[in-house]
C-alpha atoms as one frame of an Amber mdcrd trajectory, in Angstrom:
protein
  20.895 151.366  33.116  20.313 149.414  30.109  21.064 150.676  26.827  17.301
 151.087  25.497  16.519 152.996  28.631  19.813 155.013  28.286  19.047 156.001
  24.868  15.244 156.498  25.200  15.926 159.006  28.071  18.878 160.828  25.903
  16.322 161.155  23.206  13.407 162.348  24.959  15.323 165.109  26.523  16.633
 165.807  22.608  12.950 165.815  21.816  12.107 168.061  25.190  13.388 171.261
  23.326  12.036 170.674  20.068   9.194 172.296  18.282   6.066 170.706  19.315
   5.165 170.815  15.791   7.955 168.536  14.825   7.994 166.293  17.873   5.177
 164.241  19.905   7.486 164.785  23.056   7.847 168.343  22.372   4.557 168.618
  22.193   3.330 166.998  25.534   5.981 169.486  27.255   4.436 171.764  25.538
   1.025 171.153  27.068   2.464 170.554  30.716   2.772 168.327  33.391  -1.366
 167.751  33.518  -1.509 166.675  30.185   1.580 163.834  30.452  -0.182 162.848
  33.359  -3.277 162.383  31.832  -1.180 160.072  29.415   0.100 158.273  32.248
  -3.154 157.585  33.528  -4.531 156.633  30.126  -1.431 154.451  29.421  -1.874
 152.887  33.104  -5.698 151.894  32.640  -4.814 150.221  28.890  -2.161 148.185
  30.336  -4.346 146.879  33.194  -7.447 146.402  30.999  -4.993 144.610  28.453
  -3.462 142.716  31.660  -7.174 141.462  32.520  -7.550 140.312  28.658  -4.282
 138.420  28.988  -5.736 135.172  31.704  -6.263 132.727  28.686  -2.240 133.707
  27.749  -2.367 133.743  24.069   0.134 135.133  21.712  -2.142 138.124  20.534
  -3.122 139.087  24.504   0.457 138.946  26.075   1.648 141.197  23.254  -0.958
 143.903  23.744   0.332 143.597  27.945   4.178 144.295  26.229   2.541 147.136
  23.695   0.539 148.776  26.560   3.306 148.594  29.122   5.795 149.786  26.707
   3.356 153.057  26.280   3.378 153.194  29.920   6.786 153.156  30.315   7.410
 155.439  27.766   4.853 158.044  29.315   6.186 157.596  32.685   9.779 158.375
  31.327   8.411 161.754  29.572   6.994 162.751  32.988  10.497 162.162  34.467
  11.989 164.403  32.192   9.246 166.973  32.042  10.354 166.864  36.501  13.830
 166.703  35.512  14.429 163.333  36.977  15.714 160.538  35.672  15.375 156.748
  34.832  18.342 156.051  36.672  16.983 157.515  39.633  14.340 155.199  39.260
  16.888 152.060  39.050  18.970 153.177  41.858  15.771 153.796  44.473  14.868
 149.932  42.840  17.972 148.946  43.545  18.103 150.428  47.097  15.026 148.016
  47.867  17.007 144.848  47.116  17.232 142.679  50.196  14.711 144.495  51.545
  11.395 143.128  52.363   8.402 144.542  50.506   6.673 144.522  53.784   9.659
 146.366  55.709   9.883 148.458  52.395   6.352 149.695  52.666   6.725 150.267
  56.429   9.319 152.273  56.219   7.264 154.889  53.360   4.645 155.805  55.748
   7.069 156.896  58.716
């Protein structure tokens, strides 16, 4: 896993236990799973809208894509930990689908 990821995960589960008066994290495990999925859905429509913005590829659009996905991605990772999973999980079921086509990949979800 790389080291952003690595550390990112280590400190969100720091954060997990922390007063949710001292900590953003804290304080979306505080509120529960609905709530940092409502995030994730929030986060998920911004970086599409900002995705959509982003056709004419100037400087100012592709780095609201990178902001908004980096939200997303940061979201997503605070849902992992509020389910006790983690990123690596994520990388290793990635990894799993190497050599794999995405059409075989697909297939083989919906046995």
């Amino acid at each position: 896993m790389s080291d952003v990821l690595t550390e990112l995960a280590a400190i969100l589960e720091q954060r997990k236990k922390a007063s949710g008066s001292d900590s953003y994290v804290a304080s979306l495990h505080e509120k529960g799973l609905n709530k940092i999925l409502e995030k994730v859905g929030e986060e998920a429509t911004e970086t599409i809208l900002a995705a959509k913005d982003c056709i004419d590829q100037s400087e100012k659009n592709q780095q609201a894509v990178i902001g908004e996905t980096a939200d997303l991605w940061f979201h997503t990772m605070v849902m992992l930990s509020h389910l006790d999973l983690t990123p690596q999980q994520v990388l290793d079921e990635l990894e799993k689908r190497f050599n794999m086509s995405g059409l075989a990949e697909k297939a083989s979800r919906q046995n």
